[in-house]
Structure formats: structure tokens, C-alpha cells
N, C-alpha and C positions, 0 to 999 in steps of 0.2 A: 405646829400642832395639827395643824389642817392637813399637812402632809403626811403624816402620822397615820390621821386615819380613813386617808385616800388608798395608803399601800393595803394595812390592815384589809380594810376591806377587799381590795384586791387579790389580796393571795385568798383568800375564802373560794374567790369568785375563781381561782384560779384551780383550788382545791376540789370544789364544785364542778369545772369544766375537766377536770383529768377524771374527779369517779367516773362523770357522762360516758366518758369516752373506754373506760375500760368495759362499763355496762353494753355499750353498742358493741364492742368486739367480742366479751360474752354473747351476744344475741346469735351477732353474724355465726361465731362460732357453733350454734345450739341447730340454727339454719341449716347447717353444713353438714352437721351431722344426721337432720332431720332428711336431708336430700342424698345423700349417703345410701341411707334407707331404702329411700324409694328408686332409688335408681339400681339398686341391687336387687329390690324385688322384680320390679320391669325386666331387668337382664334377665331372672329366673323365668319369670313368664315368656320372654322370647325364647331362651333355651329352651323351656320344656312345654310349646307352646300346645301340641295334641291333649298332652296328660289335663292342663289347667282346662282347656276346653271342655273334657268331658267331664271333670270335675265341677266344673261348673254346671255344666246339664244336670248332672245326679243330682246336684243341690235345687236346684229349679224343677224338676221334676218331682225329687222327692217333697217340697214345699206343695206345690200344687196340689199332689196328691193325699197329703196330708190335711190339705183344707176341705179337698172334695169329701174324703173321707167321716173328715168331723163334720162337714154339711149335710154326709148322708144319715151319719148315726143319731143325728139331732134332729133330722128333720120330724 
């Protein structure tokens, strides 16, 4: 009887360590595809790396200006 429910319990514990392990290859998988991502955007910014630059200034610039603005209208 004792043996019984030595197994019992074992295969639970066996049940238990196979979800684990499908949830961690889900994760790794979610990783993968999260780094995917970003390694295609990176790529995009080295290809197009002038365009992103001054894109990025017009947004900094336009920010700025946009506060001095509302700094002046309010003041």
C-alpha cells in the first residue's frame, strides 16, 4: 500500500514537472520572439540611420519648443 502511494504521488510530481517545463519553453519562446523585435528594429536604425537621426531631432526640437511655447503663453 505504501507503494501505492509513493508512485501516485510521483507521477503528479512528474505531471507537475513536465507543465514546468513546457511553461519555461513557452517563455524562452515569447523571448525569442520579443528579441526578434528588437533586433529588426536595430537593423532598421542602422540601415536608415541619417533619416532616424533627424527624426529624432524634429521630435526634440519640436518637444522643446512646444514647452517654451506653453511657457510663454502662460506666463
Amino acid at each position: 500500500m505504501n507503494s501505492d502511494s509513493n508512485t501516485s504521488s510521483n507521477s503528479s510530481s512528474n505531471t507537475t514537472n513536465s507543465s514546468e517545463a513546457i511553461n519555461q519553453v513557452s517563455t524562452v519562446n515569447n523571448q525569442k520572439e520579443q528579441d526578434s523585435f528588437v533586433k529588426l528594429a536595430m537593423k532598421n536604425m542602422v540601415k536608415k540611420g541619417s533619416t532616424s537621426l533627424f527624426h529624432f531631432s524634429l521630435t526634440v526640437f519640436g518637444v522643446i519648443g512646444a514647452l517654451l511655447g506653453l511657457a510663454i503663453i502662460f506666463h
